[in-house]
C-alpha positions in Angstrom: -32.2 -126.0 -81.7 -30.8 -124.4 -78.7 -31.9 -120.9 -78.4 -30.4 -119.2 -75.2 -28.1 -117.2 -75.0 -24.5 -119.0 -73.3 -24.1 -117.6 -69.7 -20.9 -117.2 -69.8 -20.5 -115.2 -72.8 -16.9 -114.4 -74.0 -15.4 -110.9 -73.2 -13.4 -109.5 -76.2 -11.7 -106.8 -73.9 -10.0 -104.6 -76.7 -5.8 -103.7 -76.0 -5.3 -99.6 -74.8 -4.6 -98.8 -78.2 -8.7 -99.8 -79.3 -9.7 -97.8 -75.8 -8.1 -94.5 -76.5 -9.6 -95.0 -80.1 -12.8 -95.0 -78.6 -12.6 -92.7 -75.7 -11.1 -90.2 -78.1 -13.9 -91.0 -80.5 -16.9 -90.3 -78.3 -15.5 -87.1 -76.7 -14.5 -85.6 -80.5 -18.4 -86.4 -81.1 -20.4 -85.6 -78.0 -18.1 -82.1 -77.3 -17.7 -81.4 -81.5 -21.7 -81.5 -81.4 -22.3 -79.4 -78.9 -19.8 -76.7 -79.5 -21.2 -76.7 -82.9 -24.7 -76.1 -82.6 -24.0 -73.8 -79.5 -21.6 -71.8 -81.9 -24.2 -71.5 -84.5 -27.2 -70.5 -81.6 -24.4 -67.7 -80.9 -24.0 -67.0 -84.1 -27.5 -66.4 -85.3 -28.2 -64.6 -81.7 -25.2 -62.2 -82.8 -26.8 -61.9 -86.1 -30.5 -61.6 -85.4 -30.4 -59.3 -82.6 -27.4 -57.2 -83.9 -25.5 -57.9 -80.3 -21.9 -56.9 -81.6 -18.5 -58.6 -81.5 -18.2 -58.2 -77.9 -21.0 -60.8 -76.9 -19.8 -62.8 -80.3 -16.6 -63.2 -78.2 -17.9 -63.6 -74.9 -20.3 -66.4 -76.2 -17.2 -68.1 -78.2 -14.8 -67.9 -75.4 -17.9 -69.8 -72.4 -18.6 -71.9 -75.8 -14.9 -73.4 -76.0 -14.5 -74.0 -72.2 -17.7 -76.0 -72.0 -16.4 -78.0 -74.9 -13.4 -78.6 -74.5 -14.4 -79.4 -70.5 -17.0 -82.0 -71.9 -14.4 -83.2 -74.5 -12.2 -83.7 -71.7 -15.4 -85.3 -69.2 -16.5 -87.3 -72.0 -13.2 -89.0 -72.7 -12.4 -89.4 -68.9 -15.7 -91.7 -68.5 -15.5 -93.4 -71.6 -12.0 -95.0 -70.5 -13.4 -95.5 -67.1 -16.2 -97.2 -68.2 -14.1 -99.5 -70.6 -11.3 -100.5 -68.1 -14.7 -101.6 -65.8 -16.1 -103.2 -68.8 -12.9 -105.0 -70.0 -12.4 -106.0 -65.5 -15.8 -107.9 -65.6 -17.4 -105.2 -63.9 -21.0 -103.5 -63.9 -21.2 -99.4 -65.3 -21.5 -97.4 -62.7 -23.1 -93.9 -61.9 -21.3 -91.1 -63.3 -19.7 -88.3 -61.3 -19.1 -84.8 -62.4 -15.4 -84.9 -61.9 -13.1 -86.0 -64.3 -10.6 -86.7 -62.2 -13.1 -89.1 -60.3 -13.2 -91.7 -63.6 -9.3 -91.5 -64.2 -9.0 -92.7 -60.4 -9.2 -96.9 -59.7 -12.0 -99.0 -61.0 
């Protein structure tokens, strides 16, 4: 019984359709996570300490331009990394910018 694993393993690289899927995916649950449980520490900081709609408002507004910027980020580097995956290619180090992982592999 032969137990290794085949070097040349087949690559089931998925159509642009499957990697939008998952790009879209990953950001809707890495940035919907985060905005969420920031939102609620706002929330209960609002509520605990009596702060006022002002920092309710402040805290909401930072809140949706970090997630919708890691929404963005996250999505970016997820179709990066699959285009490199799908090319044969090794992951490499991520970089802040999201215009960085639309640019070539």
């Amino acid at each position: 019984m032969d137990t290794e694993v085949p070097k040349d393993a087949p690559r089931h690289g998925g159509n642009i359709f499957t990697i939008f899927i998952t790009s879209l995916s990953a950001a809707i649950v890495v940035a919907g996570g985060l905005g969420i449980v920031l939102q609620a520490g706002i929330l209960a900081a609002v509520a605990r300490m009596g702060l006022g709609p002002s920092f309710l408002w402040a805290g909401t507004a930072i809140n949706a331009a970090l997630t919708l910027w890691l929404a963005v980020w996250t999505f970016a580097r997820s179709w990066h990394v699959e285009r490199r995956l799908k090319a044969g290619l090794e992951v490499d180090e991520p970089k802040l910018s999201i215009l960085a992982n639309f640019r070539g592999s």
